[in-house]
PyMOL Python script that loads the backbone (N, CA, C, O; Angstrom):
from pymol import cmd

cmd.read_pdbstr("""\
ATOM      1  N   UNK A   1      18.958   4.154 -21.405  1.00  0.00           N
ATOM      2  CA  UNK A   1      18.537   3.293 -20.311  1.00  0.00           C
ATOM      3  C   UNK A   1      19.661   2.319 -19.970  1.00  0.00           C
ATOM      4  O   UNK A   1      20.476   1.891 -20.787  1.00  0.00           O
ATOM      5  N   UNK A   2      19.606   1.973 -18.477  1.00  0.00           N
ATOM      6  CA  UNK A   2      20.983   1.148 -18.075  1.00  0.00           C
ATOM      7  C   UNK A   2      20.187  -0.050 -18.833  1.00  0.00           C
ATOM      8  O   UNK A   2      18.998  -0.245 -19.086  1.00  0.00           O
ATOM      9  N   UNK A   3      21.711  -0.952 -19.142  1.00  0.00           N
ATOM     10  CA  UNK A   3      21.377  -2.467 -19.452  1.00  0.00           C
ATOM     11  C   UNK A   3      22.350  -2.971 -18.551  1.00  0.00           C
ATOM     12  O   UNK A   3      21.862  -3.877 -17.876  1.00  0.00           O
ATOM     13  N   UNK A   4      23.658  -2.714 -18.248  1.00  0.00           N
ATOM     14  CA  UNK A   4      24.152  -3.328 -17.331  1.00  0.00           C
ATOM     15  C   UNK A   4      25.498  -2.499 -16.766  1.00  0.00           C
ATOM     16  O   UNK A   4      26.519  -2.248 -17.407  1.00  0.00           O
ATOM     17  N   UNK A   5      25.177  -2.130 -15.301  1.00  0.00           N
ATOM     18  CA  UNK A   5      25.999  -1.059 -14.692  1.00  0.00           C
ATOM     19  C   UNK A   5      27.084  -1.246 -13.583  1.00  0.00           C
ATOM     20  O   UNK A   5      26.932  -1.400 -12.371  1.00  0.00           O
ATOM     21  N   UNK A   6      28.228  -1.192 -14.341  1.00  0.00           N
ATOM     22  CA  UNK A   6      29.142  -1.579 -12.867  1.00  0.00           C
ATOM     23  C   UNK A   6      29.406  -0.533 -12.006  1.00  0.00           C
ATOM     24  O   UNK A   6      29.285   0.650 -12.325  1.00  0.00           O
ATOM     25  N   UNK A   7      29.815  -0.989 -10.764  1.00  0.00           N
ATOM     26  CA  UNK A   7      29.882  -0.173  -9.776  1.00  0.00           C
ATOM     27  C   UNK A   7      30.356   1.457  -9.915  1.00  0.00           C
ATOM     28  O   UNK A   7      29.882   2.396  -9.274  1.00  0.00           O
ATOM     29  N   UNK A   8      31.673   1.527 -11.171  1.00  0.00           N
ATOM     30  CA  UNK A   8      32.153   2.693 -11.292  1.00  0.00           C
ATOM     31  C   UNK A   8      31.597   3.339 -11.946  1.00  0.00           C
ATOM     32  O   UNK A   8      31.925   4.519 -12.071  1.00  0.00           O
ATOM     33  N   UNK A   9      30.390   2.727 -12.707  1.00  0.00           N
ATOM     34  CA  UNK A   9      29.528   3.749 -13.698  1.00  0.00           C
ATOM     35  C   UNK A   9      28.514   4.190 -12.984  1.00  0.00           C
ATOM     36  O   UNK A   9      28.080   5.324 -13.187  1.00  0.00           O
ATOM     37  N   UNK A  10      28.054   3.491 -12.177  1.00  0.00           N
ATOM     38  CA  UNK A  10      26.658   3.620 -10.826  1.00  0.00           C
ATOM     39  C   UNK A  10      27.337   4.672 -10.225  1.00  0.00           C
ATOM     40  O   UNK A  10      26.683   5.715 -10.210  1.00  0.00           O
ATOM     41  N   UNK A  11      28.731   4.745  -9.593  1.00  0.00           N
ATOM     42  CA  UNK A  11      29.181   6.275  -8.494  1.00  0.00           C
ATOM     43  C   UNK A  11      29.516   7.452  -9.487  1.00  0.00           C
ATOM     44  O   UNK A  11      29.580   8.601  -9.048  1.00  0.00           O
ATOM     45  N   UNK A  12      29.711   7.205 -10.697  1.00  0.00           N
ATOM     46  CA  UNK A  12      29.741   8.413 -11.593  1.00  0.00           C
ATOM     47  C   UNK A  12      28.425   9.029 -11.793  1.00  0.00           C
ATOM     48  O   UNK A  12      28.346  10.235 -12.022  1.00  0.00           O
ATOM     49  N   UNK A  13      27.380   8.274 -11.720  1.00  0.00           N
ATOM     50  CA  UNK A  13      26.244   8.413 -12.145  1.00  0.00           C
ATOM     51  C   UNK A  13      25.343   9.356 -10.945  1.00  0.00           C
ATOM     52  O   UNK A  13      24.503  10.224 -11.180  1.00  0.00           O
ATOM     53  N   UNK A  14      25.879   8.812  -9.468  1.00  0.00           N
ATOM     54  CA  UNK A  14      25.135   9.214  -8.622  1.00  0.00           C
ATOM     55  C   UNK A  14      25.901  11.118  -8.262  1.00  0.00           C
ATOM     56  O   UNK A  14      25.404  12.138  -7.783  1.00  0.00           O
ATOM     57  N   UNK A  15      27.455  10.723  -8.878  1.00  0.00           N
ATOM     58  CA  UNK A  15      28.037  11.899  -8.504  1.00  0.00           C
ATOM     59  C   UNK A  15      27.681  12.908  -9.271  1.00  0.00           C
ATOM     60  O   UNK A  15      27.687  14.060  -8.839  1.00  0.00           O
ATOM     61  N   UNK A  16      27.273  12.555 -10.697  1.00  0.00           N
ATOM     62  CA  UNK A  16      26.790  13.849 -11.730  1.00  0.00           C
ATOM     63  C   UNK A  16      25.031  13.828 -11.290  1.00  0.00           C
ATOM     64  O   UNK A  16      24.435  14.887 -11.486  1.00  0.00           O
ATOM     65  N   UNK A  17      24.702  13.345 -11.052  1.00  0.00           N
ATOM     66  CA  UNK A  17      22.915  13.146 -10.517  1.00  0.00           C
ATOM     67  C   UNK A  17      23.253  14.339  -9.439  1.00  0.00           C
ATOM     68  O   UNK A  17      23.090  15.509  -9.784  1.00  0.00           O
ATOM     69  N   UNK A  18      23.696  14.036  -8.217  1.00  0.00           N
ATOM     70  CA  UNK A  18      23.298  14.741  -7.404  1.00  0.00           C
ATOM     71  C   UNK A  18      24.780  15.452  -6.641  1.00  0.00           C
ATOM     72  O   UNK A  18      24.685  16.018  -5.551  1.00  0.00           O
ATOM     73  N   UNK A  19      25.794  15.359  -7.195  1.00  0.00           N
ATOM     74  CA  UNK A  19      26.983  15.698  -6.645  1.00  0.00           C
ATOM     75  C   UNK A  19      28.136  15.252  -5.884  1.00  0.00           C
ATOM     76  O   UNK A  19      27.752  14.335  -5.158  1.00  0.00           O
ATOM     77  N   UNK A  20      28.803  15.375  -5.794  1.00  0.00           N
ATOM     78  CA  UNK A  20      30.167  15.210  -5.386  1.00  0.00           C
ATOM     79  C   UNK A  20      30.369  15.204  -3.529  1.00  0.00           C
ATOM     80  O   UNK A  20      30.952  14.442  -2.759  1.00  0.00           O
ATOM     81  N   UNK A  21      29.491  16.570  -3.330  1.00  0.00           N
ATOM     82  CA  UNK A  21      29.019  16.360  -2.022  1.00  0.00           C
ATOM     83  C   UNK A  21      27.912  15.903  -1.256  1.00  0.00           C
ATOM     84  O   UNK A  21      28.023  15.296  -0.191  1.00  0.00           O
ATOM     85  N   UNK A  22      26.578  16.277  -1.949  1.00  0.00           N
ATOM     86  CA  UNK A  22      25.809  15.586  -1.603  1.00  0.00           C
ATOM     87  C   UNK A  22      25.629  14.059  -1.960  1.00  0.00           C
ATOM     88  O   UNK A  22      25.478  13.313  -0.993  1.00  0.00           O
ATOM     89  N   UNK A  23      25.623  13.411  -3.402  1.00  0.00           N
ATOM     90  CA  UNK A  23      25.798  12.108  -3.641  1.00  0.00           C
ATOM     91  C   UNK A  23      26.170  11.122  -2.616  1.00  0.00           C
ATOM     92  O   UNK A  23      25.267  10.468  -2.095  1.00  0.00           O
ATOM     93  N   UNK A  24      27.544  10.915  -2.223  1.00  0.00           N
ATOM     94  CA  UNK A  24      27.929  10.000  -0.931  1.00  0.00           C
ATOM     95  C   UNK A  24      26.375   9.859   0.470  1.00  0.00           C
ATOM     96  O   UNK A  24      25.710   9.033   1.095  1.00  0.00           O
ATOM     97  N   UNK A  25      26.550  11.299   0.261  1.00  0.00           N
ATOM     98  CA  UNK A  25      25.184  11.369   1.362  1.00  0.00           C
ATOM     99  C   UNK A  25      24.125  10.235   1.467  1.00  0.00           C
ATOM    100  O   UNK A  25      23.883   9.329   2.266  1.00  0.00           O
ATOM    101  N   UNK A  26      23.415  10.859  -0.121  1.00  0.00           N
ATOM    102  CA  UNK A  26      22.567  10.101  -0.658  1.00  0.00           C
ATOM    103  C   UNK A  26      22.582   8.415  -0.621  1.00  0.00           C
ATOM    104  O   UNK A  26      21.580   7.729  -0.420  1.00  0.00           O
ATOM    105  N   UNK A  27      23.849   7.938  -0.843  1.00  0.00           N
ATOM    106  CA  UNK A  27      24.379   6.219  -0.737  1.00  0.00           C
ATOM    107  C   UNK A  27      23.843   6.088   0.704  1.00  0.00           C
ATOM    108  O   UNK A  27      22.821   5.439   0.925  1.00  0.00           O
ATOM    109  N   UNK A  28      24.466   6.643   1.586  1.00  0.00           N
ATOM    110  CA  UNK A  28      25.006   6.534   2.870  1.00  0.00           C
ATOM    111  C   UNK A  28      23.809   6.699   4.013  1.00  0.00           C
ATOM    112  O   UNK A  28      23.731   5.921   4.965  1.00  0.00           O
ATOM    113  N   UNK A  29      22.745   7.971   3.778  1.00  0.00           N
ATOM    114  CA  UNK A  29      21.552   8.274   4.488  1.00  0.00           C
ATOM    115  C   UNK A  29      20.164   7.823   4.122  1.00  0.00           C
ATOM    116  O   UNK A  29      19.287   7.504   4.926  1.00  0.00           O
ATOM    117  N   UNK A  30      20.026   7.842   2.176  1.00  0.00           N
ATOM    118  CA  UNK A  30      18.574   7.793   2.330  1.00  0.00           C
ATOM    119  C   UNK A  30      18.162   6.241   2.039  1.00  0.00           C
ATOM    120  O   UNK A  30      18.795   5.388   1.417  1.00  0.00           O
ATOM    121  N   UNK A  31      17.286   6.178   2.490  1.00  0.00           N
ATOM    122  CA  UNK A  31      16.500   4.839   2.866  1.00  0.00           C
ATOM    123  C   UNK A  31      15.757   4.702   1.797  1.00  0.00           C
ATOM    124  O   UNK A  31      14.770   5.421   1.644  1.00  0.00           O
ATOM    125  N   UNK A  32      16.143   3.671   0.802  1.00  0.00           N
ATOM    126  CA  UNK A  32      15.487   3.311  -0.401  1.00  0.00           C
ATOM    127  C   UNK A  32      14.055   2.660  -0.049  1.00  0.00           C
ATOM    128  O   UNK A  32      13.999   1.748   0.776  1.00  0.00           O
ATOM    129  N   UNK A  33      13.031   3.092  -0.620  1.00  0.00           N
ATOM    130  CA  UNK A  33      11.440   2.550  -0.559  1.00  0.00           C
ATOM    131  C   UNK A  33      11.492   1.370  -1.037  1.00  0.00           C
ATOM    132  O   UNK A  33      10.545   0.613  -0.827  1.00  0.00           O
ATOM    133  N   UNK A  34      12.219   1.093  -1.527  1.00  0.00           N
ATOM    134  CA  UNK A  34      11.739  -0.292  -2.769  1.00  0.00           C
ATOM    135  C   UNK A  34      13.200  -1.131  -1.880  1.00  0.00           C
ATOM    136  O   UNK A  34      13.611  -1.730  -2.874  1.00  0.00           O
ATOM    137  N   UNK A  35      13.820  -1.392  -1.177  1.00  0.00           N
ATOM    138  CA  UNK A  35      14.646  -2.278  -0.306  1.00  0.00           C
ATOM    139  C   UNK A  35      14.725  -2.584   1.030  1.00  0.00           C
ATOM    140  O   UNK A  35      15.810  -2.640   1.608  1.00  0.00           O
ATOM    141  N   UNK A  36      13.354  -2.850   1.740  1.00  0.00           N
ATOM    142  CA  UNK A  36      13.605  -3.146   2.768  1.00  0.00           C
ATOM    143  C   UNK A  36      13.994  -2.498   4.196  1.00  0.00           C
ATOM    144  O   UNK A  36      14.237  -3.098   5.243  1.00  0.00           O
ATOM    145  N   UNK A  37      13.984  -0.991   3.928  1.00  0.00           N
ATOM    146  CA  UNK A  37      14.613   0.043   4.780  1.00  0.00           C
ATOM    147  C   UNK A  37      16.338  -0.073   4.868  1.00  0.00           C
ATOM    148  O   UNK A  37      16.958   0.137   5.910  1.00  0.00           O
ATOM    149  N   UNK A  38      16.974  -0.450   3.564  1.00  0.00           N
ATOM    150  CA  UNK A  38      18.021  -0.227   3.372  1.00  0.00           C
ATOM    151  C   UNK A  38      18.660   0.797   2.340  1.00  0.00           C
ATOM    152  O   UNK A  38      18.280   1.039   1.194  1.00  0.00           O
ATOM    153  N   UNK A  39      19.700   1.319   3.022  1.00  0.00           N
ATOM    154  CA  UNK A  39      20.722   2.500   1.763  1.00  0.00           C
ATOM    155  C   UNK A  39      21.021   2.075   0.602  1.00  0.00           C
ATOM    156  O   UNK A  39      20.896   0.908   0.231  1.00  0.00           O
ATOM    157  N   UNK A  40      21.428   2.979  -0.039  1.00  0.00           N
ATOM    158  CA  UNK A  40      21.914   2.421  -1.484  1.00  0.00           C
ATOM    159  C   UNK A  40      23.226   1.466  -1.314  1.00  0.00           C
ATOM    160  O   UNK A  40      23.434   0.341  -1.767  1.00  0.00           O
ATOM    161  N   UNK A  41      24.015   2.289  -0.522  1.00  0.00           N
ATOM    162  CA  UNK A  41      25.253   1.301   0.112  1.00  0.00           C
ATOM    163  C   UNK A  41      25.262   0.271   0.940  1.00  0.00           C
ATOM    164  O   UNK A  41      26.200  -0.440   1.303  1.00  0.00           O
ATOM    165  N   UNK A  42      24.098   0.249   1.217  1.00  0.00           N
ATOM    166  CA  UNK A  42      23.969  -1.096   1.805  1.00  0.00           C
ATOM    167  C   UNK A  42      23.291  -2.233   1.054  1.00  0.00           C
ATOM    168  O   UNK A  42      23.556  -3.424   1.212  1.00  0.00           O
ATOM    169  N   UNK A  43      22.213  -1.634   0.059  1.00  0.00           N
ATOM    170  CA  UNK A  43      22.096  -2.907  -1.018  1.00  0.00           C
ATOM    171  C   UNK A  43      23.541  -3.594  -1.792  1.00  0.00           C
ATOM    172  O   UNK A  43      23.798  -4.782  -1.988  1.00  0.00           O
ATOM    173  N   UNK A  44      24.393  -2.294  -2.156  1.00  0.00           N
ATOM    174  CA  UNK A  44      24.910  -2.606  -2.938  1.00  0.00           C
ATOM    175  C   UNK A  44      26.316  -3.566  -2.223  1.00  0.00           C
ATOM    176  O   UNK A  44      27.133  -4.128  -2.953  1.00  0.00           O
ATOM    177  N   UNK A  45      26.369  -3.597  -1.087  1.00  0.00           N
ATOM    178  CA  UNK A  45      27.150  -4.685  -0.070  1.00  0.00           C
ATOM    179  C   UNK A  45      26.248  -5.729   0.095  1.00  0.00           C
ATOM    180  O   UNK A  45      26.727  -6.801   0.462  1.00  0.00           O
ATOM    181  N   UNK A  46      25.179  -5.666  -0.074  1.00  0.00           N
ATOM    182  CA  UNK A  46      24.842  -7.071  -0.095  1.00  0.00           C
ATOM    183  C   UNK A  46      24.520  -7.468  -1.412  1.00  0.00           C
ATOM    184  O   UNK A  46      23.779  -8.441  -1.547  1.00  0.00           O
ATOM    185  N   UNK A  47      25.065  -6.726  -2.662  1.00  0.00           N
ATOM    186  CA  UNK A  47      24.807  -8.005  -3.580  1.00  0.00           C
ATOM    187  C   UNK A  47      24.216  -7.491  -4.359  1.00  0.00           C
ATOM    188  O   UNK A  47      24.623  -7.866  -5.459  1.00  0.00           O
ATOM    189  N   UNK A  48      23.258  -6.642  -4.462  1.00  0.00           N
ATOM    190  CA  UNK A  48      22.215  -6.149  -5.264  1.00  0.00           C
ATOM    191  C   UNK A  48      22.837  -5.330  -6.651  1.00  0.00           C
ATOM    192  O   UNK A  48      23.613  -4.392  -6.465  1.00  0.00           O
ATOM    193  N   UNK A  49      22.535  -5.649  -7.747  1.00  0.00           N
ATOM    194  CA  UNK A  49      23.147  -5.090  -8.452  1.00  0.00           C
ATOM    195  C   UNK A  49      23.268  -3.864  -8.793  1.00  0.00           C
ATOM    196  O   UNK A  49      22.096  -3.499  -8.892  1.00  0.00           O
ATOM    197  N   UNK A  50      24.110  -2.736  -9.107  1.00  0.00           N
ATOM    198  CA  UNK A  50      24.037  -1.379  -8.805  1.00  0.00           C
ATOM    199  C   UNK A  50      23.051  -0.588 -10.145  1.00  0.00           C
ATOM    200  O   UNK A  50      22.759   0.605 -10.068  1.00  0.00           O
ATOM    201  N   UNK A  51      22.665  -1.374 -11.210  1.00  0.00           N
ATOM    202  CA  UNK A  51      22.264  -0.751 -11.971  1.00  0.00           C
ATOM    203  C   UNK A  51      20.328  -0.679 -11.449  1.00  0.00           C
ATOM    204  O   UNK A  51      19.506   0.189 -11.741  1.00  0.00           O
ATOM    205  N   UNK A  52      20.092  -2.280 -10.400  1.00  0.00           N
ATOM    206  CA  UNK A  52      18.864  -1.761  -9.560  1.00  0.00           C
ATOM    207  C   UNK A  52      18.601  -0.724  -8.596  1.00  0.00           C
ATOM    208  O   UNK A  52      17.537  -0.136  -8.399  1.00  0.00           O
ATOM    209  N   UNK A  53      19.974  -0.542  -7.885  1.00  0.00           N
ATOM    210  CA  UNK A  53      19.862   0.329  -6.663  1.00  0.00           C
ATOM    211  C   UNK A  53      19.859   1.672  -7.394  1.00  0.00           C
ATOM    212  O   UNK A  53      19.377   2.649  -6.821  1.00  0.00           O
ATOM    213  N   UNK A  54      20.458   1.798  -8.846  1.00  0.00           N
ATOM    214  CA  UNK A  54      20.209   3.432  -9.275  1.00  0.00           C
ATOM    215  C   UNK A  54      18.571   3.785  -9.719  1.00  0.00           C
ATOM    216  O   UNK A  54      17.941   4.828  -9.539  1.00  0.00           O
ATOM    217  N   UNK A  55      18.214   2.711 -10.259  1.00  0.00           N
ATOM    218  CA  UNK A  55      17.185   2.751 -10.820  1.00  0.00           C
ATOM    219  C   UNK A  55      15.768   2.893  -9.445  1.00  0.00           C
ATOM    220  O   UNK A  55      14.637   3.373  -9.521  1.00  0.00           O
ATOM    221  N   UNK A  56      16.334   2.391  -8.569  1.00  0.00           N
ATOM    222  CA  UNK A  56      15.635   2.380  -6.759  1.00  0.00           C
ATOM    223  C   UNK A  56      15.926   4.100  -6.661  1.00  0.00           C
ATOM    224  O   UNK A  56      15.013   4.810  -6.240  1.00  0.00           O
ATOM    225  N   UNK A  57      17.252   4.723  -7.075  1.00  0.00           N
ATOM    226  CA  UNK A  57      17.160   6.176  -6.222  1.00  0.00           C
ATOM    227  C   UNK A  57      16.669   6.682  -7.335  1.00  0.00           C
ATOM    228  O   UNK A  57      16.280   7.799  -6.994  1.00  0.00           O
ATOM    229  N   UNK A  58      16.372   6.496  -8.849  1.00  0.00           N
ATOM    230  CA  UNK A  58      15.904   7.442  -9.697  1.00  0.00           C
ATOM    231  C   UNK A  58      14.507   7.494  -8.670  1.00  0.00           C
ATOM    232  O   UNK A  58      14.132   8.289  -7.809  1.00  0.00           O
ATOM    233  N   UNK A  59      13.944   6.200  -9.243  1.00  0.00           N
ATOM    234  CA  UNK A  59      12.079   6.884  -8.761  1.00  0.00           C
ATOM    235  C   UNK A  59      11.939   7.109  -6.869  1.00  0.00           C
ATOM    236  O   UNK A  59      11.027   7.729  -6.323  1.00  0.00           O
ATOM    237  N   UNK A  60      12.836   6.577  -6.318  1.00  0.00           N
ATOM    238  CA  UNK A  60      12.661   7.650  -4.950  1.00  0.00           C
ATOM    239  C   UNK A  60      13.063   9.071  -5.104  1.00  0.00           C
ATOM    240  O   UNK A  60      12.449   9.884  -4.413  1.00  0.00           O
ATOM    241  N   UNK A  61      14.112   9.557  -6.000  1.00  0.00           N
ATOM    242  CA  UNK A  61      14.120  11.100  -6.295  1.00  0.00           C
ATOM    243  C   UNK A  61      13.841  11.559  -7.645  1.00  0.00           C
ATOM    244  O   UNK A  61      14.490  12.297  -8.386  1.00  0.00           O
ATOM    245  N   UNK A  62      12.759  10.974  -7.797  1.00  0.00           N
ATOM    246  CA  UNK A  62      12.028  11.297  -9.277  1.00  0.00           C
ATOM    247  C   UNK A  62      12.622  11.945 -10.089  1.00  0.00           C
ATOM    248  O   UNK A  62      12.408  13.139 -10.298  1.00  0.00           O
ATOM    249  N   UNK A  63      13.406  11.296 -10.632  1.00  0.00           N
ATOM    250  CA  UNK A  63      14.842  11.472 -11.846  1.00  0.00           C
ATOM    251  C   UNK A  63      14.025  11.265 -13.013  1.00  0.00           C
ATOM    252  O   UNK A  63      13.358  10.231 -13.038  1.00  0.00           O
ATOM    253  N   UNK A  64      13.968  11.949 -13.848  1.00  0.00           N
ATOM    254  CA  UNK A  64      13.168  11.752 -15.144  1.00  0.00           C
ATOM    255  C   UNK A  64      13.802  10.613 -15.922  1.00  0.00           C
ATOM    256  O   UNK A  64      14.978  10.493 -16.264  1.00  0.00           O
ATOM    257  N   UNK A  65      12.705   9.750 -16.140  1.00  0.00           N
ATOM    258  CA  UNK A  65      13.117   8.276 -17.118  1.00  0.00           C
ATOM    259  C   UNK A  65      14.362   8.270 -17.707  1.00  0.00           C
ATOM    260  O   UNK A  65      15.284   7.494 -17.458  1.00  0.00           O
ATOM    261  N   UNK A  66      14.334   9.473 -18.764  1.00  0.00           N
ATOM    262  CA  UNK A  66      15.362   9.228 -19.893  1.00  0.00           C
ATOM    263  C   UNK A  66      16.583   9.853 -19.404  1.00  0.00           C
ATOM    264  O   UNK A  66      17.429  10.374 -20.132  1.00  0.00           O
ATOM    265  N   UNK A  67      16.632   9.774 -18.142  1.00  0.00           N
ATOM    266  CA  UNK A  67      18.470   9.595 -17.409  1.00  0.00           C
ATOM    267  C   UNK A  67      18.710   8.764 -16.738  1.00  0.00           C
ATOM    268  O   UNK A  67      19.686   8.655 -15.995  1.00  0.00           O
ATOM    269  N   UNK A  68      17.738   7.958 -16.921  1.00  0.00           N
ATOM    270  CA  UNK A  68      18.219   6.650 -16.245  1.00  0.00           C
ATOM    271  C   UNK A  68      19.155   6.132 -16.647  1.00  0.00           C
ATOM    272  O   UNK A  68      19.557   5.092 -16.127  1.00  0.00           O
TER     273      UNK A  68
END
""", "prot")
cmd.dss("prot")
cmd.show_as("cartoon", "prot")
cmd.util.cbc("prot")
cmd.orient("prot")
Protein backbone atom coordinates (compact mmCIF):
# COMPACT_ATOMS: atom_id res chain seq x y z
CA UNK A 1 0.00 0.00 0.00
CA UNK A 2 1.24 3.62 -0.97
CA UNK A 3 2.36 5.63 2.17
CA UNK A 4 3.89 8.31 0.31
CA UNK A 5 4.23 8.68 -3.59
CA UNK A 6 6.21 11.02 -5.61
CA UNK A 7 5.40 12.02 -8.84
CA UNK A 8 7.99 9.57 -10.56
CA UNK A 9 6.72 6.62 -8.70
CA UNK A 10 2.86 7.65 -9.45
CA UNK A 11 3.93 7.73 -13.66
CA UNK A 12 5.76 4.42 -13.23
CA UNK A 13 2.91 3.13 -11.58
CA UNK A 14 0.28 4.33 -14.01
CA UNK A 15 2.69 3.18 -16.92
CA UNK A 16 2.98 -0.56 -15.62
CA UNK A 17 -0.99 -0.37 -14.53
CA UNK A 18 -2.13 0.39 -17.77
CA UNK A 19 0.75 1.14 -20.25
CA UNK A 20 3.03 3.13 -21.93
CA UNK A 21 0.42 3.96 -24.48
CA UNK A 22 -2.59 3.91 -23.06
CA UNK A 23 -1.53 5.31 -19.44
CA UNK A 24 -0.79 9.10 -20.62
CA UNK A 25 -4.33 8.69 -22.02
CA UNK A 26 -5.68 7.72 -18.89
CA UNK A 27 -3.88 11.10 -16.96
CA UNK A 28 -4.99 13.19 -19.77
CA UNK A 29 -8.87 11.90 -20.71
CA UNK A 30 -10.50 10.15 -17.87
CA UNK A 31 -12.47 12.13 -15.52
CA UNK A 32 -11.82 11.05 -12.00
CA UNK A 33 -15.31 10.42 -9.90
CA UNK A 34 -13.92 11.33 -6.69
CA UNK A 35 -12.39 15.09 -8.08
CA UNK A 36 -14.68 17.30 -9.15
CA UNK A 37 -14.83 16.37 -12.94
CA UNK A 38 -11.15 16.67 -13.09
CA UNK A 39 -8.13 14.39 -14.82
CA UNK A 40 -5.58 12.84 -13.07
CA UNK A 41 -3.30 15.55 -14.61
CA UNK A 42 -5.12 18.01 -13.68
CA UNK A 43 -5.42 17.18 -9.94
CA UNK A 44 -2.05 16.58 -9.92
CA UNK A 45 -1.29 20.47 -11.27
CA UNK A 46 -3.23 21.62 -8.83
CA UNK A 47 -1.63 20.23 -5.91
CA UNK A 48 -3.24 17.12 -5.07
CA UNK A 49 -0.99 14.67 -4.01
CA UNK A 50 -0.19 11.90 -6.54
CA UNK A 51 -0.34 9.05 -4.21
CA UNK A 52 -4.43 10.32 -3.88
CA UNK A 53 -4.95 10.75 -7.53
CA UNK A 54 -3.57 6.95 -7.97
CA UNK A 55 -5.52 5.71 -5.40
CA UNK A 56 -8.74 7.99 -7.25
CA UNK A 57 -7.78 5.87 -10.66
CA UNK A 58 -7.36 2.50 -8.74
CA UNK A 59 -11.16 2.43 -7.58
CA UNK A 60 -12.42 4.29 -10.81
CA UNK A 61 -10.65 1.29 -12.72
CA UNK A 62 -11.15 -1.22 -10.12
CA UNK A 63 -7.48 -2.11 -9.58
CA UNK A 64 -7.47 -4.75 -6.97
CA UNK A 65 -6.48 -3.33 -3.38
CA UNK A 66 -3.25 -5.09 -3.00
CA UNK A 67 -1.64 -3.03 -6.02
CA UNK A 68 -2.28 -0.19 -4.76
Amino acid sequence: MLADVRLTEFNERVVLRFGATYGPSVLEDHVLTSFDGRTAAQAIDDGVEPRDVWRALCLDFDVPRDQW
